[in-house]
C-alpha positions as CSV (number, residue, x, y, z in Angstrom):
1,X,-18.5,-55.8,-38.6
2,X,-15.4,-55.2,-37.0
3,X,-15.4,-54.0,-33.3
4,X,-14.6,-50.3,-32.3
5,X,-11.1,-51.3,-30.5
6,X,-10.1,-53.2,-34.4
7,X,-10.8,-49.7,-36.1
8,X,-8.4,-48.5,-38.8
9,X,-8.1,-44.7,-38.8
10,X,-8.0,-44.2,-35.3
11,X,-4.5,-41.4,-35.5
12,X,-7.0,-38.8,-36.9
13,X,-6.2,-37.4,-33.4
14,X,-2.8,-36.9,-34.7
15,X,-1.3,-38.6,-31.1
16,X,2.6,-38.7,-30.4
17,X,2.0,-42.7,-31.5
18,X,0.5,-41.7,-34.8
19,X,3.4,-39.8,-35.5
20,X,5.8,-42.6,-34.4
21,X,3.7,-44.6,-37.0
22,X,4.2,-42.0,-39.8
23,X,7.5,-42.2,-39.4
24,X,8.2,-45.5,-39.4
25,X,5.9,-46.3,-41.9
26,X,7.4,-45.0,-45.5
27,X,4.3,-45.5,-47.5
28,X,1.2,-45.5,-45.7
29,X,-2.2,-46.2,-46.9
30,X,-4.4,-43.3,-45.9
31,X,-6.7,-40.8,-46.9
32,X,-6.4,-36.8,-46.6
33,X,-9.7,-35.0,-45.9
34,X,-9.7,-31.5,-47.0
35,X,-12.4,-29.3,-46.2
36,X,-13.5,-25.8,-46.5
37,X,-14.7,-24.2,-43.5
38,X,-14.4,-20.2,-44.4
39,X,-18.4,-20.0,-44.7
40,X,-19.1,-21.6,-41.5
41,X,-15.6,-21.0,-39.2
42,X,-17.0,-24.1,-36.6
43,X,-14.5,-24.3,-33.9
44,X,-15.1,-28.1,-33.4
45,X,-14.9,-30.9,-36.8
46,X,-16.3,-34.3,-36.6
47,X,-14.4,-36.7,-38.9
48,X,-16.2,-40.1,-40.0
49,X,-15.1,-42.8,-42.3
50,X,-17.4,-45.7,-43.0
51,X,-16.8,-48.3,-45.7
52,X,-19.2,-47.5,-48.1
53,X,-22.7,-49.7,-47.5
54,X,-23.8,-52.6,-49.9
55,X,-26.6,-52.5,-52.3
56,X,-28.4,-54.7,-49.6
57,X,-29.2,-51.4,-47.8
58,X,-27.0,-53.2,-45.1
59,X,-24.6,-50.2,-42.8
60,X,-21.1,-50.1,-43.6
61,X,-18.3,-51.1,-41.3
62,X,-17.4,-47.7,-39.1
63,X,-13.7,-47.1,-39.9
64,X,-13.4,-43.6,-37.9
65,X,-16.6,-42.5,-35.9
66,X,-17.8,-38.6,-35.7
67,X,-18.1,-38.7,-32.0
68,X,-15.8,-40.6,-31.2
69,X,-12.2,-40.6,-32.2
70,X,-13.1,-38.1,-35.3
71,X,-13.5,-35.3,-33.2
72,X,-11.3,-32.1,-33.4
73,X,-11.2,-29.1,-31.0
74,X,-10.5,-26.2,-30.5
75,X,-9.4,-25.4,-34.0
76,X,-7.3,-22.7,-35.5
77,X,-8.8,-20.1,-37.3
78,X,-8.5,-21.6,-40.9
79,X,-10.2,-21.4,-43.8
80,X,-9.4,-24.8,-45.1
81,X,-8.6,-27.8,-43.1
82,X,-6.7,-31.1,-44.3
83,X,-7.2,-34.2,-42.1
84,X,-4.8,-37.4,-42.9
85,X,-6.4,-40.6,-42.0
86,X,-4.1,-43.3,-41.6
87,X,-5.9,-46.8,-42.6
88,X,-5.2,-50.5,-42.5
89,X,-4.1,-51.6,-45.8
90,X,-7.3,-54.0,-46.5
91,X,-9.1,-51.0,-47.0
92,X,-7.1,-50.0,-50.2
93,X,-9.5,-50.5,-53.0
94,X,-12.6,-50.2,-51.3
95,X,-15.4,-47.6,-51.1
96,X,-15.5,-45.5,-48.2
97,X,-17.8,-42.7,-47.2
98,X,-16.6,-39.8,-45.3
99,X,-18.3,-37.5,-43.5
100,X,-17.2,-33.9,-42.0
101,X,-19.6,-32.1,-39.6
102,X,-19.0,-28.7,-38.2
103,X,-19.9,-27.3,-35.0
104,X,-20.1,-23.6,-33.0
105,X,-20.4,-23.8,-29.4
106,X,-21.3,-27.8,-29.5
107,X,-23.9,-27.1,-31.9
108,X,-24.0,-28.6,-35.5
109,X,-24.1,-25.8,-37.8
110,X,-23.0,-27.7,-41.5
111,X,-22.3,-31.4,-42.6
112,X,-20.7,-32.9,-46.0
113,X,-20.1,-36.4,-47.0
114,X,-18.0,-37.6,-50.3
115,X,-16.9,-40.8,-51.0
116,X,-13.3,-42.0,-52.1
117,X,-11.4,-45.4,-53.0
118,X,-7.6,-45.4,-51.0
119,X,-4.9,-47.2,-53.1
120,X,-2.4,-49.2,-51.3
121,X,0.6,-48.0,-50.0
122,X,-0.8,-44.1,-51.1
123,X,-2.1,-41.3,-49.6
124,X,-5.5,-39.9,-51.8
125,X,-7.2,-36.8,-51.2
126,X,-11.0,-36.5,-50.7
127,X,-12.7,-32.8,-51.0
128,X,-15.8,-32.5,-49.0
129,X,-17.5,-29.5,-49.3
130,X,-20.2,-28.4,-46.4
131,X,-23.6,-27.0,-46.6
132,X,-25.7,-25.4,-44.0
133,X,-27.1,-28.4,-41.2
134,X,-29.6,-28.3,-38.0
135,X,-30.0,-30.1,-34.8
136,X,-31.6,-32.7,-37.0
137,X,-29.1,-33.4,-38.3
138,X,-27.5,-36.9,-37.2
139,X,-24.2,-38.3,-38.1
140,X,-23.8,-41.5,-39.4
141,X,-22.4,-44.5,-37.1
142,X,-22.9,-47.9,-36.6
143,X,-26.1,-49.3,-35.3
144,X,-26.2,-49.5,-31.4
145,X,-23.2,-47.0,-30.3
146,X,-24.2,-43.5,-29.3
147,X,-22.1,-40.9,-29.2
148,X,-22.0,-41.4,-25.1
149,X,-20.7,-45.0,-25.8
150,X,-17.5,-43.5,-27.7
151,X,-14.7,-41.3,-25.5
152,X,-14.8,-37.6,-26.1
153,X,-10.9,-36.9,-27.4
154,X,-9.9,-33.0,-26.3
155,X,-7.3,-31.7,-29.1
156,X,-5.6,-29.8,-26.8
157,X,-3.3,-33.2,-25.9
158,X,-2.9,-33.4,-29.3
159,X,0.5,-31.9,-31.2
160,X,0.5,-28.7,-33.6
161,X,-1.3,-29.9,-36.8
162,X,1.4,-28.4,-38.9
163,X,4.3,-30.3,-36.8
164,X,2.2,-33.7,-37.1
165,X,2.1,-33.1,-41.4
166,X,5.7,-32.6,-41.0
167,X,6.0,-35.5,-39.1
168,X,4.1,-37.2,-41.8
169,X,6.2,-36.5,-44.6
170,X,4.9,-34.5,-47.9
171,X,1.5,-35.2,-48.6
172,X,0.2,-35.6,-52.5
173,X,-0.6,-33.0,-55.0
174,X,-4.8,-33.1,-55.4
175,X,-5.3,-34.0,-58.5
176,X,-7.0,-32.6,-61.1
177,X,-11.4,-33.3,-61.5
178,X,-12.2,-36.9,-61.7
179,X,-10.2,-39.9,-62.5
180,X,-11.4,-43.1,-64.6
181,X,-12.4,-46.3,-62.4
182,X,-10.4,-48.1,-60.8
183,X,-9.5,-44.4,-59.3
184,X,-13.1,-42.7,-59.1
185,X,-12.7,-39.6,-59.0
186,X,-14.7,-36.8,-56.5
187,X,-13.8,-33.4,-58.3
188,X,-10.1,-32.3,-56.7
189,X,-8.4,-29.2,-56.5
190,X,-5.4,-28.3,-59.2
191,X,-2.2,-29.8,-58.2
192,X,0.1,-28.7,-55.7
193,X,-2.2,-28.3,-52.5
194,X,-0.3,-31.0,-50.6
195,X,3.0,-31.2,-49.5
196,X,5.3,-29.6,-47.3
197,X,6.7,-26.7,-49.2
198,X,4.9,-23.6,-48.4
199,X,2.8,-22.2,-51.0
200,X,-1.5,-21.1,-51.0
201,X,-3.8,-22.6,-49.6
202,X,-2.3,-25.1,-46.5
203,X,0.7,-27.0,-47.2
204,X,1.2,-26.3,-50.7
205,X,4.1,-27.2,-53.3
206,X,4.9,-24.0,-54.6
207,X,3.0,-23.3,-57.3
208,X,2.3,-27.2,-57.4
209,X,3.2,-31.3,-57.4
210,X,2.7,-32.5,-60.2
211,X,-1.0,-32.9,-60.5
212,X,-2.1,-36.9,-61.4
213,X,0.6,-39.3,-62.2
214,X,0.4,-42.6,-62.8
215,X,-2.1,-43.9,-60.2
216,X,-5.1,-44.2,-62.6
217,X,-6.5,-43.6,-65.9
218,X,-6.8,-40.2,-66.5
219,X,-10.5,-38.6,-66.7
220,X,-11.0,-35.0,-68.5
221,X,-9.1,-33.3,-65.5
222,X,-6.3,-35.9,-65.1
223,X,-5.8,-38.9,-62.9
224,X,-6.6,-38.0,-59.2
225,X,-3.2,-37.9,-56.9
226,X,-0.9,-40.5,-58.6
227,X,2.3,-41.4,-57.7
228,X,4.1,-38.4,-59.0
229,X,1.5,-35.9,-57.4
230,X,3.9,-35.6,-54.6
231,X,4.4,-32.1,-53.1
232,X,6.5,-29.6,-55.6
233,X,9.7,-28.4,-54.0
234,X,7.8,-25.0,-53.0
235,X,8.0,-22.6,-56.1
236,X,10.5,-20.5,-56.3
237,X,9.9,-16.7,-55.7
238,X,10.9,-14.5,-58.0
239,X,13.9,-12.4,-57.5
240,X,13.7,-8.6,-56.6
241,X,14.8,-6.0,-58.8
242,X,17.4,-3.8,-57.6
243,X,16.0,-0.3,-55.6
244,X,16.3,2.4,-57.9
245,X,19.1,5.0,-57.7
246,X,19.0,8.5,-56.7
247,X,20.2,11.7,-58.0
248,X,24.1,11.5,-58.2
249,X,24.7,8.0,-58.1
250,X,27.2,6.4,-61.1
251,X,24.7,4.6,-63.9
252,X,24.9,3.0,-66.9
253,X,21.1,3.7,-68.3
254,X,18.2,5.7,-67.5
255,X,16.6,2.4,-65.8
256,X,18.8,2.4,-63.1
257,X,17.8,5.5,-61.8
258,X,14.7,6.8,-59.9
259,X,14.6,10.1,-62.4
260,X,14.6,7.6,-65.3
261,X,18.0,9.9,-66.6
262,X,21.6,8.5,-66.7
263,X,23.3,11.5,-68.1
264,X,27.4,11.8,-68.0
265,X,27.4,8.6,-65.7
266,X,25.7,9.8,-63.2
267,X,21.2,9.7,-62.1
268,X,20.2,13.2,-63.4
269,X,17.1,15.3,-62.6
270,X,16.5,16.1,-66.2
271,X,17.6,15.0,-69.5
272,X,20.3,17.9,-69.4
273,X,20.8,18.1,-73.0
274,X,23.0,20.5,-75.0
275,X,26.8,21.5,-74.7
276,X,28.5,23.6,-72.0
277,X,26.3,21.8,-69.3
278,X,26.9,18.7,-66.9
279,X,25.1,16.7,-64.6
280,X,28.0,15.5,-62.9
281,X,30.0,18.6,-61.6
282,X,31.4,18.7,-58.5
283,X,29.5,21.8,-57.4
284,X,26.1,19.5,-57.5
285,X,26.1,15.8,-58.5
286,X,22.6,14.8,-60.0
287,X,21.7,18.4,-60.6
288,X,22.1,20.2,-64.8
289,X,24.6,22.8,-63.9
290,X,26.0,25.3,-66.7
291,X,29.7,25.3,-66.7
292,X,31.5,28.1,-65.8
293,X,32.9,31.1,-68.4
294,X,36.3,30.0,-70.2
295,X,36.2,26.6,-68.6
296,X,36.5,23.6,-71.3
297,X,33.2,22.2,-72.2
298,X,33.3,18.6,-70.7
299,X,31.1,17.6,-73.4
300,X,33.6,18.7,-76.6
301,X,30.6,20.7,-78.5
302,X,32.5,24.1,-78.8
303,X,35.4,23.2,-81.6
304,X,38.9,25.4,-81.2
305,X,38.8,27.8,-84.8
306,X,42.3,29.6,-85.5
307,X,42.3,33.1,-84.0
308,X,42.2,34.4,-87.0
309,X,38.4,34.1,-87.2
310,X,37.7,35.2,-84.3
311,X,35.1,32.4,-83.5
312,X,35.0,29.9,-80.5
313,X,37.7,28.9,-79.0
314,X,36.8,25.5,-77.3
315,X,35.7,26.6,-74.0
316,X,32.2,28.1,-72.8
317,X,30.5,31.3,-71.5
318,X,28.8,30.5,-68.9
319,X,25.7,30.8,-70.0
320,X,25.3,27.7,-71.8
321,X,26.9,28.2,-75.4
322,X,30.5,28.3,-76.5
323,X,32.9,31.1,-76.4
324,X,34.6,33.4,-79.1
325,X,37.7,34.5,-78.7
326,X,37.6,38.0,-76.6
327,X,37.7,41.4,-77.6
328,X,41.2,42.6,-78.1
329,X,42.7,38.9,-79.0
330,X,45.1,39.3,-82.3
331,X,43.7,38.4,-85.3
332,X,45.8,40.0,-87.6
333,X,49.7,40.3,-88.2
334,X,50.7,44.6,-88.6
335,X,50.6,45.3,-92.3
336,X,52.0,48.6,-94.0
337,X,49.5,50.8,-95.9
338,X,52.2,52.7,-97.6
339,X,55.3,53.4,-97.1
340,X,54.0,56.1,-95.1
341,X,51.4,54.6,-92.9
342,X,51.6,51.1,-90.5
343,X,48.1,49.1,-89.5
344,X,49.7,47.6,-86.2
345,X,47.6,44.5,-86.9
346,X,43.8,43.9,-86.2
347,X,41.8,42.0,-82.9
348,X,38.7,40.3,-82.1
349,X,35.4,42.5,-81.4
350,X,34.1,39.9,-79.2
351,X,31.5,38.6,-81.5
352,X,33.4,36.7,-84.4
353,X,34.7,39.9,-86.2
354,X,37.8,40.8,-86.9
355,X,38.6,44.0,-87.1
356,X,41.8,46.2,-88.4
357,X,43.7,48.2,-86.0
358,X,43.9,52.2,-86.6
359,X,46.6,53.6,-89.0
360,X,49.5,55.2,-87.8
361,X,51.6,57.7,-89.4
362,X,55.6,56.9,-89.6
363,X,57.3,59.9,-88.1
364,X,59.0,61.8,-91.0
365,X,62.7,60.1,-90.9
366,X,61.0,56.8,-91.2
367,X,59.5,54.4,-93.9
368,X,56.7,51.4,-92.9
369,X,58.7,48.3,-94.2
370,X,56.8,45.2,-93.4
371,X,54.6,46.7,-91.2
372,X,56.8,48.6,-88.8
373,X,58.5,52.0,-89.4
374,X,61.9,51.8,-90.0
């Protein structure tokens, strides 16, 4: 059994020396303990790692003790804590335990243990998911330390958790549920909750890493955090539509506008249908406005007819509908009834008639001749 001062595991702390290591250090071996602590909220974690006992019933070698250098205070208010455990790479391949233990007010209140098998030169996630625990509860540790024999480490000497998993470098995607031995698997999350891309749920990759990869044969979820489960590059959020347009502003389509109408280029309250009408005149942009008596209809509904007939003449009324020519326009050339009697011509009524012009009689001395006396 190795000594306390030989154990691997012992950055859990997260010291400016672990960080130093993590940097240096391109492809650790570790483990990342992520726990769920929404139920409980404890505002102190105990973090153990023991390689896994033998079948002899014999304890396991104490890699990171609960009491000891395991212990973090004074925690944030977070529903889901991820712990990286750096480890000596000897341990890669072999079975280790880990144990989380919560605390209120120095008080165990839940505990969870899980087991996981590190692969060289990678990080690999263990979930460990806590139930309710009493004062009899007691951690495991090595035979013959108590928790008095270990130094009590206070967090607050300890850097910002998120700056040390920056410092760290992108964690793994957890995998999918269960991976095939060598790579047993203990039920992970979907990819994409590691990493250093923002995203749900703690350092996430967007919407995911790629979840497995090629460190192990996959199992009916996929291989737990392989090699290419590596933090996604933070997904990408999805552009915003452009704010609606109000009443009066130049459109092409109805969708561009709040009202939902894009009539004569321009957002309308209304659908403003019909001739001799337009939702963009001057005297109220965005508003159906009738255009004014004997101006031109800008939307070319009222067709120009010869005078003769006395019907419209290609501007509007003002009330909406096209115009006819006015009474008293010509509609008629003068015309002789006999050679005695001249029809000076005929003129509009005002509503599409025509009508004749009284007779007049030539004055004795004179004969109508093409309708004029002469």
């Amino acid at each position: 059994m190795a000594p306390a001062s030989n154990k691997a595991g012992f950055i859990v702390k997260l010291t400016a020396a672990a960080i130093l290591l993590a940097t240096c250090q391109s492809q650790p071996t570790g483990i990342v303990i992520a726990v769920d602590t929404a139920e409980f909220e404890p505002d102190e974690l105990q973090f153990g790692v023991r390689v896994s006992p033998p079948d002899d019933g014999a304890t396991g070698q104490v890699v990171v003790d609960p009491e000891g250098k395991g212990r973090v205070k004074h925690m944030k208010k977070a529903k889901h804590e991820r712990q990286p455990v750096f480890l000596d790479d000897d341990l890669a391949g072999q079975a280790l335990t880990c144990e989380v233990i919560g605390l209120v007010g120095g008080k165990i209140v839940a505990a969870g243990v899980s087991t996981a098998r590190p692969r060289l030169h990678e990080w690999t996630e263990v979930q460990v998911t806590l139930a309710a625990a009493g004062p009899d509860y007691h951690p495991g540790r090595r035979p013959g330390i108590d928790a008095g024999d270990q130094p009590s480490v206070d967090a607050s000497d300890a850097p910002d958790a998120d700056a040390a998993a920056d410092a760290i470098g992108p964690l793994p995607g957890s995998g999918g549920s269960g991976g095939s031995p060598p790579v047993a698997g203990t039920g992970g999350r979907a990819g994409g909750t590691g990493g250093t891309a923002g995203g749900t749920g703690g350092r996430s990759g967007g919407t995911g890493g790629a979840a497995g990869g090629t460190g192990g044969k996959a199992g009916t979820g996929g291989a737990v955090g392989g090699t290419g489960g590596r933090a996604g590059t933070g997904g990408a959020g999805g552009s915003m539509p452009p704010p609606l347009k109000g009443k009066g502003a130049a459109c092409r389509s109805g969708g561009e506008c709040a009202t939902n109408f894009c009539v004569d280029g321009v957002c309308c309250g209304t659908a403003c249908t019909g001739g001799c009408r337009s939702c963009n005149d001057a005297r109220g942009r965005g508003d159906c406005l009738l255009t004014g008596a004997r101006a031109a209809d800008p939307r070319h509904s009222c067709a120009v007819q010869p005078p003769s007939t006395c019907a419209t003449n290609g501007t509007c009324d003002g009330n909406g509908a096209c115009a006819r020519y006015p009474a008293s326009a010509s509609c008629g050339a003068p015309s002789c009834k006999n050679k005695n009697f001249v029809i000076p011509g005929a003129a509009c009524d005002g509503n599409g008639q025509c009508q004749e012009l009284p007779m007049v009689k030539c004055d004795n001395a004179l004969t109508c001749v093409n309708g004029a006396c002469i």
